[in-house]
N, C-alpha and C positions, 0 to 999 in steps of 0.2 A: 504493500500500500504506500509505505515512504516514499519507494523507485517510483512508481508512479505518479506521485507527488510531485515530485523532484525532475518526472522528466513533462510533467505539463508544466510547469513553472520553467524548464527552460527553453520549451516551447513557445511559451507567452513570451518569453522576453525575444526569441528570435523573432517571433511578427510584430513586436512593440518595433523592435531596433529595424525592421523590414520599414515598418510601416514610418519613422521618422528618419529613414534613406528619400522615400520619395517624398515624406514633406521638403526635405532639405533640396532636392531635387530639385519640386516645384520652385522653391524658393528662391534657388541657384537661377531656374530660369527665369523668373521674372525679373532677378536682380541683374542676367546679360542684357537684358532687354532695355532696364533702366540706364546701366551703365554704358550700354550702348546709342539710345538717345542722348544720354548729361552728357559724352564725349563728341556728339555731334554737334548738340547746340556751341558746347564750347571752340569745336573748332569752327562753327558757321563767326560765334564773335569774336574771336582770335583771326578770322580770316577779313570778318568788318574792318577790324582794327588796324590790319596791316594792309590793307588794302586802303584803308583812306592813309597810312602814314606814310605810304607809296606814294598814293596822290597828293599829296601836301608837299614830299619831296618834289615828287616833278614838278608841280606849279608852282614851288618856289625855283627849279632849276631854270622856267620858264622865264620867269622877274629879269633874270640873269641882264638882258637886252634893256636894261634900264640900269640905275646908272649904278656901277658896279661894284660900291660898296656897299650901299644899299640893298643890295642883293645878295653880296655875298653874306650880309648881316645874319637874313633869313635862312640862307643855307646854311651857312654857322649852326644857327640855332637848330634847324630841322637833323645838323647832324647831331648836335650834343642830345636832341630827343630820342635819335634815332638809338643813341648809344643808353641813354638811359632807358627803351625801351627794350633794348640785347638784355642789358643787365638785369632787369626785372623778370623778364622770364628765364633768365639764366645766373639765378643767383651765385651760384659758386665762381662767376667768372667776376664777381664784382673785387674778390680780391688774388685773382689772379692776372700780375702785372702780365705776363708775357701772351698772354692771349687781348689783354687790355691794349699792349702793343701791336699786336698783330691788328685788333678794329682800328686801330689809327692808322696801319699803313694804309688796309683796304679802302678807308675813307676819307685817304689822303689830307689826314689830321697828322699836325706836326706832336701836340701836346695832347692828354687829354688826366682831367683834376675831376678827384672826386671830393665835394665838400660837404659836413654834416653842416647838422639843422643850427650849428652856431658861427657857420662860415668858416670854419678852419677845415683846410686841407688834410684828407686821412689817407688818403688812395692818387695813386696818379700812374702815368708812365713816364713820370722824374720825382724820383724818390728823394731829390736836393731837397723839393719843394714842401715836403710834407709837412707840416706844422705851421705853414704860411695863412695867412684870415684875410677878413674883408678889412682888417686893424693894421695890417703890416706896412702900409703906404695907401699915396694920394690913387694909384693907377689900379689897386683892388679897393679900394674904401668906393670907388663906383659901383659896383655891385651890392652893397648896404641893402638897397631898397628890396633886395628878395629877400631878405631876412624877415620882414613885416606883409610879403605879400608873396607866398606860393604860389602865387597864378601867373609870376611874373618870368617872363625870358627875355635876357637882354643877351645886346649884342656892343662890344667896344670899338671906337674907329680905332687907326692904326696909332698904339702909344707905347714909350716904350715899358717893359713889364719890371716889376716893384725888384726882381731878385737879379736881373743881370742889365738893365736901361736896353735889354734886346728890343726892338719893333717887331709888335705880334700885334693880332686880333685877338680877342677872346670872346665866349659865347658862351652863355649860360643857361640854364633851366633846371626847374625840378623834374626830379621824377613823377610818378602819374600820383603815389600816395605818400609824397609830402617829406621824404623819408631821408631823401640825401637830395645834393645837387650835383649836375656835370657840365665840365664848362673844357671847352674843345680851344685849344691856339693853334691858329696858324701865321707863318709867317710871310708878307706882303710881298716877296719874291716869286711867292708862289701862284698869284692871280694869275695868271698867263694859262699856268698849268690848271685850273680849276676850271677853265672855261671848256678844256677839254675834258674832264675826270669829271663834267658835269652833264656829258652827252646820254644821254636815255639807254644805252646800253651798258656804258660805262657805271651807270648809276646804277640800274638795276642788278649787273652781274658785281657789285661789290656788298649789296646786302647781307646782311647775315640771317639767315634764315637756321632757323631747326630742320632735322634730319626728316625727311618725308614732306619739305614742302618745300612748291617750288611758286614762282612769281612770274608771271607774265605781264607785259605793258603794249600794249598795238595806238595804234590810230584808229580812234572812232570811224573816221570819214572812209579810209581804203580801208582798215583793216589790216595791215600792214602789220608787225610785230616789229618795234621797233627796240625793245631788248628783253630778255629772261633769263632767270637763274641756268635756264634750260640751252647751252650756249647753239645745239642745234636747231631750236628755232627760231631764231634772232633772222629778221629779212624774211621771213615766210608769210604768207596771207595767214591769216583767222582759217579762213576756208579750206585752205590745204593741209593747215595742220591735225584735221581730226579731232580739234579740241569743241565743244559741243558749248557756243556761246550763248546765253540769254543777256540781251543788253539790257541792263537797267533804268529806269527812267528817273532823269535830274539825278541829284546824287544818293538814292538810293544803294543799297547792294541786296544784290540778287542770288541766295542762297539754295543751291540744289547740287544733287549728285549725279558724276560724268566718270569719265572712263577716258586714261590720260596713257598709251602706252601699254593697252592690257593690262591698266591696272587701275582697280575705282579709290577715285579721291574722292571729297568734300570738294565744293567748287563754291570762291564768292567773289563773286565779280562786280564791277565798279566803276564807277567814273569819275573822272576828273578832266574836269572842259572837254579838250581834244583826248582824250586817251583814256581807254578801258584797263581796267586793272585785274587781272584774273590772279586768286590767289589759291592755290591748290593743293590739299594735305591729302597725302596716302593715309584710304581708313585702314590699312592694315598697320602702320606704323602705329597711329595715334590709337587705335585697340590691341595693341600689342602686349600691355599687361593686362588685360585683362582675364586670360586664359589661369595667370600664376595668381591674381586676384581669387579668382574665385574655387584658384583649388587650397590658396591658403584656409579661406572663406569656409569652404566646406569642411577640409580638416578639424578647422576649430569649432565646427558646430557639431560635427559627426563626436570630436572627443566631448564637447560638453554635452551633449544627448548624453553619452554614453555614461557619463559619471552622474548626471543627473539620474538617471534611469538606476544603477548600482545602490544612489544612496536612496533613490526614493523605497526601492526594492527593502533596501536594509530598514528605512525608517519604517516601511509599511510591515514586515516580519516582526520587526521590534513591537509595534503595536499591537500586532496580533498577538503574537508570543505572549506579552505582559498580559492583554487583555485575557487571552488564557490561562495565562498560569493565575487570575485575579481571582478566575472561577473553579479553577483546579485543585483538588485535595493534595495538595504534595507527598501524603503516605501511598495510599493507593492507584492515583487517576484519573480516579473518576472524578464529575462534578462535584464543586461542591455547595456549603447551605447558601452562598452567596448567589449559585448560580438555579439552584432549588428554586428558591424566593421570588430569581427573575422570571424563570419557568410558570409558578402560579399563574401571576401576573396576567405572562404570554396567553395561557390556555384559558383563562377570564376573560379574555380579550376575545377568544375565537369565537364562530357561527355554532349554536346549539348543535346542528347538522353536521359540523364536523368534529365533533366530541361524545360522537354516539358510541365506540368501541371505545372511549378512552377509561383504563382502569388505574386507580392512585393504592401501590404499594407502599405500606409500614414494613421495614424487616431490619432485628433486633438479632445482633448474634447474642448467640447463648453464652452465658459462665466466660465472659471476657475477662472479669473480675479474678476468678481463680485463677485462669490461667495465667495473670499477671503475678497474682503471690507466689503461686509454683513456682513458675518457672522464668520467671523474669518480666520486665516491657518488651523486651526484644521478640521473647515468644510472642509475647499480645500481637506485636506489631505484625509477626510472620503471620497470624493466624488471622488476622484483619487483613492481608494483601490477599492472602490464598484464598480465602470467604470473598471477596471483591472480586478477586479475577472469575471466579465462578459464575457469579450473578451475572458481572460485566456481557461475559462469554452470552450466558444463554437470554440473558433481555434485552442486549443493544440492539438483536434485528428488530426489536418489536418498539425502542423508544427509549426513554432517557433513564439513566441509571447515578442516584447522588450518595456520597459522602455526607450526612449532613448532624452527624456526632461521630464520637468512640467510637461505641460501637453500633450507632444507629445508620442505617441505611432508608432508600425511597429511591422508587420510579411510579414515573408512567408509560405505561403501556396502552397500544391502540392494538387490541386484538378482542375478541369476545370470548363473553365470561368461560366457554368449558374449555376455549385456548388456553386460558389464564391456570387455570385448575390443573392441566394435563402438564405447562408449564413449570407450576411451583414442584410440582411432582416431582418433573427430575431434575429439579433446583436443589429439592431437598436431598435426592438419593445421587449427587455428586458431593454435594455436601458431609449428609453422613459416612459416604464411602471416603472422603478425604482423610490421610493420618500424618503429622507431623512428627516433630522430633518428641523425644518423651512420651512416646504416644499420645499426644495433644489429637483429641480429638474435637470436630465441631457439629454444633446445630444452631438451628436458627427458627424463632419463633416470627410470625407475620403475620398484616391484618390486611386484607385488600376489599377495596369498595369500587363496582363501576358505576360511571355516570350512567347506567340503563335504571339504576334503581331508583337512582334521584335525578331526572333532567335536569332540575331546575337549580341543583344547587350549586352554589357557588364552588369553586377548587377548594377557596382552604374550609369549608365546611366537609369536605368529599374525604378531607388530609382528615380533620378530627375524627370523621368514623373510623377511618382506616388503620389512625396510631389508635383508637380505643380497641379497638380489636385486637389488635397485635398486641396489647398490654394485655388483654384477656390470655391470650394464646400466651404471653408468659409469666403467667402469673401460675395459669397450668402445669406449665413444664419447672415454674420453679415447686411447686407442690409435690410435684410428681417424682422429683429428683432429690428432692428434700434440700437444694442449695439455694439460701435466700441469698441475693447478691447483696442488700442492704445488710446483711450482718458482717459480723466481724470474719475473718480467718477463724482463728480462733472456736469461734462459735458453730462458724460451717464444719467445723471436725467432729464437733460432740453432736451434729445433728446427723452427720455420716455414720454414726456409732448406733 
């Protein structure tokens, strides 16, 4: 009966752990689903963003034809954004000088300073500079006003600069959240060369872009590509490239998914005046953790199931176990008065109709008393477990069997009255045929009452016939054997006599 116990409890727990596989399952898939849109919207506004920082580029490259400080002003400034916009999505590069060098070569930035939020210099690509403010001279003390106002980018004419009277430009701005500033020098020698490093191909194959994305710029009017990170299609139509354009209207951008090379990006496309801005992320790049996401994901849910399940397992045993042993006689087994008591209760409770077979057994082992002065507690005990396993044995198929004194016993039984008779029968004739040690022999006196005789009466009035009877029945057997259990040792020998 245990093994079977034992093997449907480890049955339940394998379709438990079955059954919270595909909750996790489901879960798993709804969360690819989720993480699969939150990584799309993000690259549709990742792709907004860089798509107008593109077009702000070029329309400032456009200014150029005006007069050309002025212009280089804004291009200053669109590069210093451009850099504080690498470095935000690429934080680890914010202090790493030699890649910081590297965006200045590509952006044919001679200097480039990183300031906090109290104008002193922490970061740069001249480490001379570092501890230099907006306090150190007249030719930084210009830049003051972004201290009091984050929304501001400024740009310097040609002065020379606070630590060497060198002729530079400088160019300043915050980042997008206020966090740091970057301010870009170049040196005035160099206008000549910027007019060229400012042409639409030049500009756009110097970008820094992240891995799986690429940029495209055309002409509105032909179509034309006139530059991409992509350096084979630089000079190609829109039309012959295969790339699948929706034009946007004014300057909106237009976010849908195309198919770049046999391979499907995010596409957000854009405009600025003359020129379309196509900004393109490979979804398999930008969903590429998501695979090790959600198998960490499940991991950790598959092991918390699983230890949740263990302890609920252990705390629900523990409950039952105590709840059991609350109602359990600890010598014998069986119920016990605790659990008697609740039993009443239960069977008052039930339909008249289903308490038509129910019979309420008193049973009283006999001369437990003697046996205890003979021959010890020990004996008593033995001869109380062996009298219980008895009873146990032959009344459990028929219904509940209690501990509920010494040596008093009670059930009920659901069987009819000449069951019940044929029953105690050979109740009694296992009983008398039992022999212990010392030759401890046993009997057992009893009163039993069915609800056939009294429908109407309550359980524990069914209980009082039932102990008055069983008191009669030993009152007999004490008569009859000449051992009053109320007297002394002592006394029971001179009545033996």
């Amino acid at each position: 009966m245990k093994e079977n116990k034992n093997n449907i409890g480890k049955s339940n727990t394998v379709i438990i752990l079955l059954a919270v596989i595909i909750a996790i399952a489901i879960l798993l898939f709804f969360q690819y689903i989720f993480l699969n849109r939150l990584n799309r919207q993000h690259a549709y506004k990742t792709g907004e963003v860089m798509a107008e920082q593109v077009g702000n580029l070029l329309l400032s490259n456009d200014r150029k034809q005006q007069v050309l400080i002025e212009t280089l002003k804004e291009n200053y400034i669109s590069k210093a954004k451009a850099v504080a916009y690498f470095l935000e999505n690429n934080p680890d590069m914010e202090t790493d000088q030699p890649t910081l060098a590297h965006i200045a070569e590509l952006m044919s930035i001679d200097e480039i300073h990183l300031f906090n939020e109290e104008g002193v210099i922490y970061f740069g690509t001249v480490p001379r500079y570092y501890g230099y403010s907006f306090d150190s001279g007249d030719q930084m003390g210009y830049f003051k006003p972004m201290l009091s106002d984050k929304t501001l980018s400024m740009c310097q004419d040609v002065t020379p600069n606070t630590a060497e009277s060198k002729l530079m430009m400088y160019a300043i701005c915050w980042n997008s959240d206020g966090r740091f500033m970057v301010q870009v020098g170049i040196e005035p020698p160099r206008l000549i060369e910027e007019l060229h490093a400012n042409e639409i191909s030049e500009v756009v194959d110097g970008l820094p872009v992240n891995a799986g994305m690429y940029i495209i710029v055309a002409d509105s009017e032909t179509g034309e590509i006139l530059g991409s990170t992509l350096s084979d299609y630089t000079g190609k139509l829109l039309s012959e490239s295969g790339i699948p354009v929706r034009t946007p209207e004014d300057k909106e951008t237009v976010n849908y998914k195309s198919v770049l090379k046999d391979e499907r990006v995010y596409s957000s496309v854009g405009k600025a005046d003359k020129y379309i801005i196509l900004v393109l992320q490979s979804v398999r790049e930008i969903n590429k953790d998501i695979p090790l996401l959600m198998m960490i994901v499940f991991l950790y849910l598959l092991l918390a199931s699983v230890l949740l399940i263990y302890f609920v397992k252990r705390l629900t045993a523990r409950i039952f176990r105590e709840k059991r042993n609350a109602s359990i006689d600890a010598l014998t087994g069986l119920q016990n008065r605790r659990a008697y008591e609740d039993e009443i209760i239960h069977l008052d409770e039930m339909p008249k109709e289903e308490r038509e077979n129910l019979n309420c057994i008193m049973i009283d082992l006999n001369e437990l008393k003697l046996i205890n002065d003979r021959h010890g507690h020990e004996a008593g005990d033995r001869a109380i477990k062996a009298f219980a396993k008895i009873i146990d044995k032959l009344f459990s198929p028929y219904g509940k069997v209690y501990r509920i004194g010494g040596d008093e016993f009670a059930a009920f039984l659901f069987m009819s009255v000449s069951q019940l008779v044929q029953l105690i029968e050979d109740v009694e004739s296992e009983v008398t045929a039992w022999s212990g040690e010392n030759n401890i022999s046993l009997s057992m006196s009893y009163g039993a009452v069915s609800a056939e005789e009294y429908p109407d009466m309550p359980i524990e009035e069914l209980e009082k016939i039932a102990d008055e009877r069983m008191y009669h029945a030993k009152t007999l057997f004490y008569q009859k054997s000449g051992h009053d259990r109320r007297l002394s040792t002592k006394n029971q020998v001179k009545l033996v006599r």
